[in-house]
N, CA, C and O of each residue as an XYZ file, in Angstrom:
416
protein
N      99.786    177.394     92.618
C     100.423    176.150     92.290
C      99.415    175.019     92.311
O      98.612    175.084     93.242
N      99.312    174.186     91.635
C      98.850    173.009     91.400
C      99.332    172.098     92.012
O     100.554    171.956     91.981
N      98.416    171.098     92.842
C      99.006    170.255     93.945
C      99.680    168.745     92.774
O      99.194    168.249     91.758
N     100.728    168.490     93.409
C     100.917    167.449     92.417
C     100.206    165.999     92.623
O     100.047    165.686     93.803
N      99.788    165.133     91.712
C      99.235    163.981     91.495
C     100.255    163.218     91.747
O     101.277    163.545     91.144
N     100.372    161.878     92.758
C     101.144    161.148     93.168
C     100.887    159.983     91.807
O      99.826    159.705     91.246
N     101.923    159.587     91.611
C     101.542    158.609     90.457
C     102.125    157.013     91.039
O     103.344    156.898     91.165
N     101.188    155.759     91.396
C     101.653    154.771     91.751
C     102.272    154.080     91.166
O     101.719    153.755     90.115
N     103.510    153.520     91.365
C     104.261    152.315     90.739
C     103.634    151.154     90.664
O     103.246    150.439     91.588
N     103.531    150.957     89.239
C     103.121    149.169     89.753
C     103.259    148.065     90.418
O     104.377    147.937     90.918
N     102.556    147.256     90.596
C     103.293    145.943     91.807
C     104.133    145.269     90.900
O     104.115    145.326     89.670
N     104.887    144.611     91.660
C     105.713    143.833     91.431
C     104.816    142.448     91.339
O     104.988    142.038     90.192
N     104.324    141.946     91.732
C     103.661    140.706     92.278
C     101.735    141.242     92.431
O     101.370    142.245     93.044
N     100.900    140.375     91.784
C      99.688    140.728     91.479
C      98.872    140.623     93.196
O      99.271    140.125     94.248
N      97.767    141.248     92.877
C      97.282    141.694     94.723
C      96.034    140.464     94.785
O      95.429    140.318     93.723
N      95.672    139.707     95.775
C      94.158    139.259     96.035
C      93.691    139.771     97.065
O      94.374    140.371     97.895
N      92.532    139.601     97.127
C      91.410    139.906     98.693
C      92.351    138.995     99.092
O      92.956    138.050     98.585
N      92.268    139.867    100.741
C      92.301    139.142    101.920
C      91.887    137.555    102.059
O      92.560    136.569    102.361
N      90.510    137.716    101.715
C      90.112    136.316    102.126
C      90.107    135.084    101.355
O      89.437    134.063    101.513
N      91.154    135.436    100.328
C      91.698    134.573     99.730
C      93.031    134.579     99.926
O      93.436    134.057     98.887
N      93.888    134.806    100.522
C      95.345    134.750    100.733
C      94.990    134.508    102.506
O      95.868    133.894    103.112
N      94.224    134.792    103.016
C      94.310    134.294    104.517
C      93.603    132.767    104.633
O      92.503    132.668    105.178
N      94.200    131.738    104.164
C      93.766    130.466    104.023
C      94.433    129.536    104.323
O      94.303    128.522    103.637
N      95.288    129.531    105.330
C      96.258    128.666    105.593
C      95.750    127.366    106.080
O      95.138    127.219    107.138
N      95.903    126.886    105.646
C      95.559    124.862    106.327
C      96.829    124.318    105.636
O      97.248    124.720    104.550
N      97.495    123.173    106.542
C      98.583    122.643    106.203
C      98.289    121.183    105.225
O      97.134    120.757    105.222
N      99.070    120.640    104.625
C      99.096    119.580    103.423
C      97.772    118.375    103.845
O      97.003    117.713    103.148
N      97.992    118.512    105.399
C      97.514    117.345    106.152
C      95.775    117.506    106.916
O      95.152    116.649    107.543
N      95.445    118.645    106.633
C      94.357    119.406    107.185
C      93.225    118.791    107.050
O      92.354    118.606    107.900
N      93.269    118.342    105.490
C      91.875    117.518    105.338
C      91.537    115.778    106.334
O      90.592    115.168    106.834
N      92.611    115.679    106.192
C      92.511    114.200    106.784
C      92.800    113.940    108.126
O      92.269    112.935    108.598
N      93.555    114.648    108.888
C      93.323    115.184    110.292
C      91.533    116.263    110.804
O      91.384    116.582    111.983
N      91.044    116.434    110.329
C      90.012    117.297    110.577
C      89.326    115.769    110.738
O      89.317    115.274    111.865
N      88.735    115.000    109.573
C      88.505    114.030    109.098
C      88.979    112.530    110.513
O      88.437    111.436    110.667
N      89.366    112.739    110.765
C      90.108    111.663    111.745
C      89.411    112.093    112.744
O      88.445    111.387    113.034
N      89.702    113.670    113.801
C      89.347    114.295    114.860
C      87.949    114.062    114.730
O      87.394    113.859    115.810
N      87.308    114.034    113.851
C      85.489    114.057    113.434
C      85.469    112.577    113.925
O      84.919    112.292    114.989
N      85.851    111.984    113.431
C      85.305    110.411    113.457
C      85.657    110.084    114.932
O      85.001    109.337    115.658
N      86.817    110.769    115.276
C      86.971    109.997    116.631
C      85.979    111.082    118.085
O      85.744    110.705    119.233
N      85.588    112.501    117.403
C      84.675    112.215    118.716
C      83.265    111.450    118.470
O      82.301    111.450    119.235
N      83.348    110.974    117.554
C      81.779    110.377    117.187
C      81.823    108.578    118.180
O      80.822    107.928    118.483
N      83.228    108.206    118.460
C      83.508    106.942    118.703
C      82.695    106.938    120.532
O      82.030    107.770    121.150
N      83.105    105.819    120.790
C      83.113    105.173    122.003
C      84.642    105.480    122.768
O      85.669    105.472    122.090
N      84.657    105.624    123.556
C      86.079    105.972    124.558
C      86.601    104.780    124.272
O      87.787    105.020    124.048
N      86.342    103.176    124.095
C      86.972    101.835    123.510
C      87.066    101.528    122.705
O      87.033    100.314    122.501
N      87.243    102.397    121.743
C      87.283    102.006    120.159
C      88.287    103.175    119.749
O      88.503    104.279    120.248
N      88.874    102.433    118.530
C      90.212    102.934    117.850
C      89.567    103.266    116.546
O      88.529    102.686    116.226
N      90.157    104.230    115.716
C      89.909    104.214    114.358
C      91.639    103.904    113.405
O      92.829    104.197    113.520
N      90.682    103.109    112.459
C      91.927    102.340    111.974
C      91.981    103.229    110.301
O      91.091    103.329    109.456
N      93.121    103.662    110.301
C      93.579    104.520    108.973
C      94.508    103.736    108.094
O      95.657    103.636    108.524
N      94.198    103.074    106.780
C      95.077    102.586    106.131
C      95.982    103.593    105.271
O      95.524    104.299    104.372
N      97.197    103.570    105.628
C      98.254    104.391    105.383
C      98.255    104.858    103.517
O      98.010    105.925    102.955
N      98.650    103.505    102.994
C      98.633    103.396    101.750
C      97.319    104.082    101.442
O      97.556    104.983    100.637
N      96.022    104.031    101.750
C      94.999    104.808    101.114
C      94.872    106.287    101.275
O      94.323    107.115    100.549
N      95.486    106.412    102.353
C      95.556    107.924    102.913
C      96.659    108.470    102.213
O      96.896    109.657    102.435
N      97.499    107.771    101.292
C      98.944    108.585    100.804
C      99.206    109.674    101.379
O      99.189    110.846    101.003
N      99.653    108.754    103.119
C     100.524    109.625    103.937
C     101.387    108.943    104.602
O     101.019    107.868    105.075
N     102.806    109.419    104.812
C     103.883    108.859    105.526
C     103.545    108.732    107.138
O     103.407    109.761    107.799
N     103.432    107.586    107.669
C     103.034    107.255    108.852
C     103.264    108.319    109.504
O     102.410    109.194    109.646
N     104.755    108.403    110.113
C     105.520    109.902    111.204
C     104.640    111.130    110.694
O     103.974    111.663    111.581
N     104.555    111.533    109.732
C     104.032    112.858    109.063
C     102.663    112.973    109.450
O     102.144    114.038    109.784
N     101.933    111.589    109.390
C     100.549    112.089    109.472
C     100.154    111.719    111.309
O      99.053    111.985    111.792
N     101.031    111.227    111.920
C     100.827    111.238    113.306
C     101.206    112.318    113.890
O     100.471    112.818    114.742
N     102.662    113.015    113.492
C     102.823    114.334    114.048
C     101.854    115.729    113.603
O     101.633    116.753    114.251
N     101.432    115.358    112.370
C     100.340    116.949    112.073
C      98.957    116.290    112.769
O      97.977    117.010    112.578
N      98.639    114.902    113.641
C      97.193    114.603    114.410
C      97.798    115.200    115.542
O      97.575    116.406    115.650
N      98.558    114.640    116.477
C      99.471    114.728    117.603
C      99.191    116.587    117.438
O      98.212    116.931    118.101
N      99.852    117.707    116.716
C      99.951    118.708    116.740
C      98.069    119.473    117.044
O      97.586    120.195    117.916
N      97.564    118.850    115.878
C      95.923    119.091    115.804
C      94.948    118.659    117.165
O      93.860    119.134    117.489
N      95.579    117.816    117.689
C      95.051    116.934    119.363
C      95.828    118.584    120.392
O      95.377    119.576    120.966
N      96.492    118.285    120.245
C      97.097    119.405    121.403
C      96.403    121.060    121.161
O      95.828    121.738    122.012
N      96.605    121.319    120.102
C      95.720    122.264    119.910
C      94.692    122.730    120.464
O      94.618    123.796    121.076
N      93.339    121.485    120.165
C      92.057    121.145    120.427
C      91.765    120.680    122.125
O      90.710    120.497    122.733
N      93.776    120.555    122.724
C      93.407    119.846    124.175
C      92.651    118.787    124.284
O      92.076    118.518    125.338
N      92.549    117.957    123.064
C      92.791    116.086    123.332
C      93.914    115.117    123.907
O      95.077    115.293    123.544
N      93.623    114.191    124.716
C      94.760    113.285    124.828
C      94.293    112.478    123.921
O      93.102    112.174    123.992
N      95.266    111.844    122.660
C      95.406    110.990    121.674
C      96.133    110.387    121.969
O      97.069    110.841    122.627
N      96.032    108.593    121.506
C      97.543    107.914    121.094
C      96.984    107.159    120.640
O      95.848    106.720    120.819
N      98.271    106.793    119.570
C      98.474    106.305    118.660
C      99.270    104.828    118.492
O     100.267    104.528    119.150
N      98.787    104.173    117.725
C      99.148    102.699    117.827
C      99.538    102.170    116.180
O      98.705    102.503    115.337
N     100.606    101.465    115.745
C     100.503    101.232    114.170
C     101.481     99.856    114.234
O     102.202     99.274    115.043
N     100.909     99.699    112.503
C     101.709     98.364    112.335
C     102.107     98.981    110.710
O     102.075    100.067    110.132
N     102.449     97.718    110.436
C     103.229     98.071    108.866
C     102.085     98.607    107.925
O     102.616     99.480    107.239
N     101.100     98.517    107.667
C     100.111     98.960    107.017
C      98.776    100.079    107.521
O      97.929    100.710    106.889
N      99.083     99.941    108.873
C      97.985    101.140    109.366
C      98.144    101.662    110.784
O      98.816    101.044    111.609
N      97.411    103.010    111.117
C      97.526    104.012    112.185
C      96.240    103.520    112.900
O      95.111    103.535    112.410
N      96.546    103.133    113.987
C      95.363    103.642    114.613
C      95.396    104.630    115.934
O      96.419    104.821    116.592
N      94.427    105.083    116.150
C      94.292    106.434    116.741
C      93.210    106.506    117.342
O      92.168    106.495    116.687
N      93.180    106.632    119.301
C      92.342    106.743    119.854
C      92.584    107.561    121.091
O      93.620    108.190    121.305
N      91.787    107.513    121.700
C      91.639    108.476    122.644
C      92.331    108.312    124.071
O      91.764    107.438    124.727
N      93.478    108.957    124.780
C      93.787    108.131    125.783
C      93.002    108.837    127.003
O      92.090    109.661    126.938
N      93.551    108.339    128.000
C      92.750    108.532    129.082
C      93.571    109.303    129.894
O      94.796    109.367    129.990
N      92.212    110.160    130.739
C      93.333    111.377    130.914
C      94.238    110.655    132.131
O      94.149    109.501    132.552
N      95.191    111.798    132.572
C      96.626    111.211    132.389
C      96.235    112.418    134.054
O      95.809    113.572    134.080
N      96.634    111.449    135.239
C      96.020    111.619    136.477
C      97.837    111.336    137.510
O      98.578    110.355    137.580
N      97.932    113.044    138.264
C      99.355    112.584    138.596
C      99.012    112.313    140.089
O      98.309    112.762    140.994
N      99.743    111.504    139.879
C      99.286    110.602    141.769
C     100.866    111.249    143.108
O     101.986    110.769    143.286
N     100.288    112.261    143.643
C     101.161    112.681    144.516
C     101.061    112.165    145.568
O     100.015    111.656    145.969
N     102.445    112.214    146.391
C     102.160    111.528    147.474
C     102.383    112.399    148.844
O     103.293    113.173    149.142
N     101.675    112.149    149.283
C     101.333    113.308    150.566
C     102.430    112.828    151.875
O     102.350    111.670    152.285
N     103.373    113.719    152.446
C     103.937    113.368    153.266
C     103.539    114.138    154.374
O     103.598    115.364    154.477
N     103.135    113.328    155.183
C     102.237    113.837    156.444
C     103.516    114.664    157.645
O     104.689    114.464    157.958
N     102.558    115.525    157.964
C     103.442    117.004    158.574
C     104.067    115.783    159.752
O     103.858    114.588    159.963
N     104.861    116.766    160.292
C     105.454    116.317    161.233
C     105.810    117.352    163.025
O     106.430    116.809    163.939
């Protein structure tokens, strides 16, 4: 007997390398990367100021995908804005003051 030849079905949907379908960065990636860069280059007293309108990004949107990108990376960030711009700096770390109740 002759072994039989499996014959493949075609795809449904066309195939790429891996390392082109494993590329995920979200809408906001470039300009959060871009932000995180500039701000470790800063001074611990200095803010970087992002004009919204130039960045064509919705204030909330582009503070929650920094906010998400800070936590990640284990930065404390915050954030400060007015009607036309974000700014975004570095806070200070965040120190919990317990209070010791002496034995008795």
């Amino acid at each position: 007997m002759k072994p039989k030849k499996t014959q493949r079905s075609a795809l449904h949907f066309p195939a790429v390398p891996l390392r082109e379908a494993n590329r995920r960065a979200g809408k906001h990636h470039k300009i959060v990367s871009d932000i995180l860069s500039d701000l470790a280059k800063l001074d611990p007293h200095s803010a970087i100021k992002i004009d919204l309108v130039k960045a064509g990004e919705k204030k909330a949107d582009l503070r929650a995908a920094l906010l998400r990108a800070a936590k990640k990376q284990k930065l404390s960030l915050a954030t400060s804005s007015d009607e036309k711009h974000l700014y975004v700096f570095r806070s200070p770390a965040r120190i919990e003051h317990r209070e010791t109740v002496p034995a008795r």
